[in-house]
N, C-alpha and C positions, 0 to 999 in steps of 0.2 A: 809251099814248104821248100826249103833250102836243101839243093838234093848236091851230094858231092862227089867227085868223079863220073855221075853219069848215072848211076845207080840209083834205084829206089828206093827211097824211103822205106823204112817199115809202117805196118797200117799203124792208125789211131786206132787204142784200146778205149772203148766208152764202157763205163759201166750203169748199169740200171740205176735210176733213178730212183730216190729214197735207201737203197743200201749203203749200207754204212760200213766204211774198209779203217780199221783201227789199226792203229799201229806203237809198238813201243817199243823199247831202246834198249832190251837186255839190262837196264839198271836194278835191278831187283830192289823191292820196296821193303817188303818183310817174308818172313816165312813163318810159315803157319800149321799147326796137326791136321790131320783129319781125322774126326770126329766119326762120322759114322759114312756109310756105304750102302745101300741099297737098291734093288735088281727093280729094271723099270722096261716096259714093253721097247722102250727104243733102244735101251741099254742099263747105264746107274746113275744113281741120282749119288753128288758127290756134298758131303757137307764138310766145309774146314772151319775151323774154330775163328772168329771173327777177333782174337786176341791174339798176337802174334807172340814166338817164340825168341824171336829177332826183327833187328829193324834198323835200316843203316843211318834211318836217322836218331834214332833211339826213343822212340817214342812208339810205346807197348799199348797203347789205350787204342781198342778199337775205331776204323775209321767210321768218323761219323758225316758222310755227307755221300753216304752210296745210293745210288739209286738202279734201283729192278730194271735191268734189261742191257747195264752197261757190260761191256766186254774187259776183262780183269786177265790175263797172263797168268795161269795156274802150270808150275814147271816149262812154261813156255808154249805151253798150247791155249791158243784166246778161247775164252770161252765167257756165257754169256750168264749173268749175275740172274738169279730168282728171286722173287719177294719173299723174303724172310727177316724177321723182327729181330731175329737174335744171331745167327753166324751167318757164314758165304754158303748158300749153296747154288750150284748147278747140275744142269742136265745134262751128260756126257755118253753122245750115243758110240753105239756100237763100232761104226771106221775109227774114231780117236780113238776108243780102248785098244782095237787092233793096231794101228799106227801108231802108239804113243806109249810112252811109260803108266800113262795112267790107266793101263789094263791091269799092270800087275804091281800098282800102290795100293795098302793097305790103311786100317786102322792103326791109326800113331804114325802113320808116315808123315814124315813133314816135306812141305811143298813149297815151293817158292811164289810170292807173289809180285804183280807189278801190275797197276790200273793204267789205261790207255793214256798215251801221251795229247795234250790240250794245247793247243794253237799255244804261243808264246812260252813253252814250258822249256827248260833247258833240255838238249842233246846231249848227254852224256854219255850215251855208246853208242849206238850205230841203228839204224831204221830195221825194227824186227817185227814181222809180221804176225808172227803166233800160230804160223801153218809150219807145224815139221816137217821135213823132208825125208829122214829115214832115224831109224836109232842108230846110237853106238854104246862098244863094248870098254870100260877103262881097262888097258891092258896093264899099263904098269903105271906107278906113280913114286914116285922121286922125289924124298922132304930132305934129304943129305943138303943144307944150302938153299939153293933155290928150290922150291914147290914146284914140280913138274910132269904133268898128265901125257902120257898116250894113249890115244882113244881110236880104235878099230871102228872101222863102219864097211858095210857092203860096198863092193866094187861094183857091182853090176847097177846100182843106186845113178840116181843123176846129182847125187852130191859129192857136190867139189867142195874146196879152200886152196887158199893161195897163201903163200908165204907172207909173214903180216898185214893179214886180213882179217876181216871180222869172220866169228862165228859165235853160233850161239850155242850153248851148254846147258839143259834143264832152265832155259829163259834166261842165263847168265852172260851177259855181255862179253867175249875175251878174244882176246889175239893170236893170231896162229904164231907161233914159233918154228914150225917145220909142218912140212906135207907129205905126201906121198899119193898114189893111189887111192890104198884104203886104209890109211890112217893120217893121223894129224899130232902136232905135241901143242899144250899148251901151258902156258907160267902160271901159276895160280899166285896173289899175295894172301899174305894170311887174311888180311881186314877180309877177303871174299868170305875166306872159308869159313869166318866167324859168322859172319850176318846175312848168308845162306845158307843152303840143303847142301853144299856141294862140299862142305866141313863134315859131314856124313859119309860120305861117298866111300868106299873100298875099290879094291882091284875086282874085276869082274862085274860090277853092277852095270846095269845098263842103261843109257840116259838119252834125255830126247836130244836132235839134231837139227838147227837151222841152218841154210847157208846164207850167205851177208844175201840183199833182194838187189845189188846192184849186180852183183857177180852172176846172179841166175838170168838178170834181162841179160846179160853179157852173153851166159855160157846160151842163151836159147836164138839170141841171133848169128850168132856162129855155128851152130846146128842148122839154121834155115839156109844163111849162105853158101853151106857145106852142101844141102839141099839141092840150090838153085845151080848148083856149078857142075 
């Protein structure tokens, strides 16, 4: 391996054989209700209606070619599809509820979806893993003109953004406009706010958090070399 200035490579990351690491792109596909909720010894069993609310390609007629076990983007935490005949359900243990907005979504909340990206599919936003990294708060938003979010998140959190970079928004693919600390601003265009959850949204709610996956292999070898020195 091509090592440069002298220094060490970082190790090879393998991972087990037969797991499966899915990945999608913040393009959000449709959004959808949820139907119903209920308490399971790992945590809730979450069902969303298999007819969507929206759809950015606009096509409302349930997907028909899902199959039990594939991993689906729900607000942007991957989560893994159960055999059922008629809507989406899955099994949503207990660390997501706690880490994720979908502790405290309800009945009739609508939810964003997006099915894993397939070899040859178009890249339309940016490589999104579907593991949140911390929540945030919308602190203010600004429709005078341009559509304009500021979103508060924990400082002591290991999430970053950089000044036009990716981030992700309830599985919402978007651009940073400005940084800080512990916040961030972002541009919304309307088409988002139509044909997502994110056309719902108020001041004060609170939404799941990705940060781009190259910015994190970034921010975590600059921590080791911070380490090693």
């Amino acid at each position: 391996m091509l090592q440069i200035g002298g220094e060490r490579p970082p190790s090879a990351v393998a991972f087990p054989r037969g797991r499966r690491h899915s990945v999608f792109t913040g393009i959000v596909e449709r959004s959808s209700r949820i139907l119903n909720l209920t308490t399971t010894p790992q945590g809730r069993r979450l069902t969303v209606s298999s007819r969507p609310e929206t759809s950015t390609s606009g096509d409302l007629t349930p997907w028909g070619d899902l199959v039990a076990g594939e991993s689906i983007s729900v607000d942007g935490a991957c989560l893994t599809l159960l055999p059922d005949a008629k809507e989406l359900q899955f099994d949503v243990v207990e660390e997501t509820l706690r880490r994720t907005v979908l502790g405290s979504r309800g009945v009739d909340s609508i939810v964003n979806l997006e099915r894993a990206l397939k070899v040859g599919d178009r890249l339309g936003g940016h490589y999104v893993t579907g593991h949140i990294d911390t929540l945030g708060t919308i602190r203010s938003i600004q429709s005078a003109g341009e559509i304009c979010w500021v979103i508060e998140h924990d400082r002591s959190s290991r999430f970053r953004t950089v000044e036009k970079g990716s981030v992700t928004v309830d599985g919402v693919s978007l651009t940073v406009a400005s940084c800080s600390d512990d916040s961030f601003s972002v541009a919304l265009i309307p088409h988002t706010l139509a044909v997502t959850s994110l056309g719902q949204r108020e001041v004060g709610d609170v939404v799941n958090l990705e940060m781009d996956h190259f910015g994190r292999w970034v921010d975590e070898l600059h921590r080791d070399r911070q380490g090693d020195s």
